[in-house]
C-alpha positions in Angstrom: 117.5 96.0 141.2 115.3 97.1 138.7 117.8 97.6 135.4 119.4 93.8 136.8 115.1 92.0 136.5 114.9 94.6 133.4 118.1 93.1 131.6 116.9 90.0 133.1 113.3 90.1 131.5 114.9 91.2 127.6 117.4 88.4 128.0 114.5 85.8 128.6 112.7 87.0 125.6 115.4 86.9 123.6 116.2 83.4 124.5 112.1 82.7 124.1 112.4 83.9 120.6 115.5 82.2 119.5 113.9 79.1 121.3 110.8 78.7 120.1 112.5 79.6 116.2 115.1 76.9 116.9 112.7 74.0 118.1 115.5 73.3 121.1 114.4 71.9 124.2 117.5 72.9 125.9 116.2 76.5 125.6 113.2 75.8 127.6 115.9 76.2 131.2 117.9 78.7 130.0 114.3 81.3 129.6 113.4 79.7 132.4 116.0 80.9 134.7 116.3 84.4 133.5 112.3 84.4 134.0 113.1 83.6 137.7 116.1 85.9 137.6 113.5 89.3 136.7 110.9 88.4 138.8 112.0 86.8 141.7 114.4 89.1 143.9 111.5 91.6 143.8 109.6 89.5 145.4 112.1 88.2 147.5 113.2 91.7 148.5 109.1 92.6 149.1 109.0 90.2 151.4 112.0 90.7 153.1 110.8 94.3 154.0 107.9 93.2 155.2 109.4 91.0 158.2 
């Protein structure tokens, strides 16, 4: 779980950097989604234990 949100979290970066140096809106999703994809199941999975 936490080398998949690691990966995750360096992909979005990578993608926010190439991004913002591109000026392409289209890039905006695709950071988006691996932002969701590092930090979400963590919380997911912290909730889950919890019920």
């Amino acid at each position: 779980m936490r080398a998949m949100s690691f990966i995750a979290l360096i992909a979005a970066i990578v993608f926010g950097t190439i991004t913002i140096t591109s000026k392409d809106s289209e890039g905006k999703y695709i950071t988006t989604a691996f932002l969701v994809a590092a930090f979400a199941p963590k919380a997911v999975q912290r909730f889950a234990e919890r019920a």
